[in-house]
C-alpha positions as CSV (number, residue, x, y, z in Angstrom):
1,X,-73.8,18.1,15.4
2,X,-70.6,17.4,17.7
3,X,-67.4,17.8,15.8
4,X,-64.8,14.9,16.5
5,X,-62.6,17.3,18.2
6,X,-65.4,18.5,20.1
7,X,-65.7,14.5,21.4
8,X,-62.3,13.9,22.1
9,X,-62.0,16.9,24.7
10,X,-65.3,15.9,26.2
11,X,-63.9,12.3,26.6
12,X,-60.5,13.9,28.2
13,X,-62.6,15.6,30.1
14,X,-64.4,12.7,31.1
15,X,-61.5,10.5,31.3
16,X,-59.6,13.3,33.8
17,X,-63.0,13.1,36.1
18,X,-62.8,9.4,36.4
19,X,-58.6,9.7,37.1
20,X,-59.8,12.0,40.2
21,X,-63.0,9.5,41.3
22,X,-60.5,6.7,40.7
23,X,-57.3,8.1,43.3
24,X,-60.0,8.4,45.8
25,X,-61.0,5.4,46.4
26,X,-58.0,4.1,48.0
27,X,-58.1,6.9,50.7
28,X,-61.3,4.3,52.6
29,X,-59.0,1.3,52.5
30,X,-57.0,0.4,55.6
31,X,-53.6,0.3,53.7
32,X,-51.0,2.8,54.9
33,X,-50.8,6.4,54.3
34,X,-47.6,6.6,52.5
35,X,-49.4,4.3,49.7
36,X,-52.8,6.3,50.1
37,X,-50.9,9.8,49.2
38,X,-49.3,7.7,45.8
39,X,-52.3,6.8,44.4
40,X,-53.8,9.7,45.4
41,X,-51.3,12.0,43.6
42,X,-50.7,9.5,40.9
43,X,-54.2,9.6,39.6
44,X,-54.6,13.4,40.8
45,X,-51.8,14.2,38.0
46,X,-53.5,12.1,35.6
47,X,-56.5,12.9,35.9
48,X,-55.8,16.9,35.5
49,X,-53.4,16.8,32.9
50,X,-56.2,14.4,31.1
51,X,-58.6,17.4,31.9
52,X,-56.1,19.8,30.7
53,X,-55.3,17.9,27.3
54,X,-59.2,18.1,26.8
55,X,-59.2,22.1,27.2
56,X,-56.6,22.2,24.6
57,X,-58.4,20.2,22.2
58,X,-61.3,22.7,22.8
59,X,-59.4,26.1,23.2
60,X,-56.8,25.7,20.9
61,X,-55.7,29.2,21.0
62,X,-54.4,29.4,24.5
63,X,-52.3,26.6,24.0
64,X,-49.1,28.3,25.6
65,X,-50.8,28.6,28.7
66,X,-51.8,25.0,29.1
67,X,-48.9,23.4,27.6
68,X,-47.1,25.3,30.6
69,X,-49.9,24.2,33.1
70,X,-49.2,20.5,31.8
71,X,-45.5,20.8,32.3
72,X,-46.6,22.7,35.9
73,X,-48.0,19.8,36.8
74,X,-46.1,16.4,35.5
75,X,-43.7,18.7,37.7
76,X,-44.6,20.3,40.9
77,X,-47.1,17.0,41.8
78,X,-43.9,14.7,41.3
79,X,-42.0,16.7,43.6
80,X,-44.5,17.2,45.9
81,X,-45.2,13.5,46.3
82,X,-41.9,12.7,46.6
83,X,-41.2,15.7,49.0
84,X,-44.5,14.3,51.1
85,X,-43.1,10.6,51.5
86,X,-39.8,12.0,52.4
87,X,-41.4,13.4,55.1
88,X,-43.6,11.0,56.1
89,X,-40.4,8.5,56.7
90,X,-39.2,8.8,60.2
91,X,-36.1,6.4,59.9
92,X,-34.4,8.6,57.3
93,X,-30.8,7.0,56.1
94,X,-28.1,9.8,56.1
95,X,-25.9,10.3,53.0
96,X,-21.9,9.4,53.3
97,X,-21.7,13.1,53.5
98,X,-23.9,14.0,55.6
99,X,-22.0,11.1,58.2
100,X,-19.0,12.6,57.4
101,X,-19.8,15.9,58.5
102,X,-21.3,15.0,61.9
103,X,-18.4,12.8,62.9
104,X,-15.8,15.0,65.5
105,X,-12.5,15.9,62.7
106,X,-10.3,13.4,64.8
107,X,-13.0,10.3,63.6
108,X,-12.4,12.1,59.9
109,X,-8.9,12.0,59.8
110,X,-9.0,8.4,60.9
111,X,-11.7,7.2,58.8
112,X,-9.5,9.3,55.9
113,X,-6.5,7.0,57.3
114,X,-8.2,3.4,57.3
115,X,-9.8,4.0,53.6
116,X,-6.2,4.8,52.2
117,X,-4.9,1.5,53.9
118,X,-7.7,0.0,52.6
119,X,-7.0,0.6,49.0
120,X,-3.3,0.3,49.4
């Protein structure tokens, strides 16, 4: 006889395998890449950390390792999406900062000028 706890990690299981099938689906549609790669890593983090909730409930005792490989991954497959549409963007906006650095020092020290005019 299957214990409850037994059918809850199957179902996380389950659940995490239908999360993958689910994010890639989207990759044969004709919409653009950048929204391609979010629901592809969108339901790629789901669907392992539902796959890695279901190995706790069955291996309770290595719990320290996969509550740091849930924390890995609500982590490092964030950044990684983010850090993959940054890059995918070709008409990037520069910061204030970064503007100020690339302007000549005479343009600064104007620029410095005008904004305390401004204010005054």
């Amino acid at each position: 006889m299957i214990d409850l706890i037994d059918l809850l990690s199957y179902g996380c299981i389950g659940l995490g395998l239908v999360f993958w099938l689910w994010g890639t689906w989207p990759l044969l549609g004709r919409r653009s890449v950048l929204f391609k790669l979010h629901s592809l890593s969108v339901s790629d983090t789901l669907g392992s950390m539902s796959i890695v909730v279901g190995l706790l409930l069955k291996i309770p005792s290595e719990w320290p390792l996969l509550i740091l490989a849930l924390i890995s991954l609500a982590i490092w497959n964030t950044v990684l999406g983010y850090v993959l549409a940054y890059c995918a963007t070709g008409d990037r906006v520069a910061s204030p900062l970064e503007n100020r650095l690339a302007s000549p020092p005479e343009n600064r020290a104007l620029m410095s000028l005008k904004a305390n005019l401004e204010e005054n």
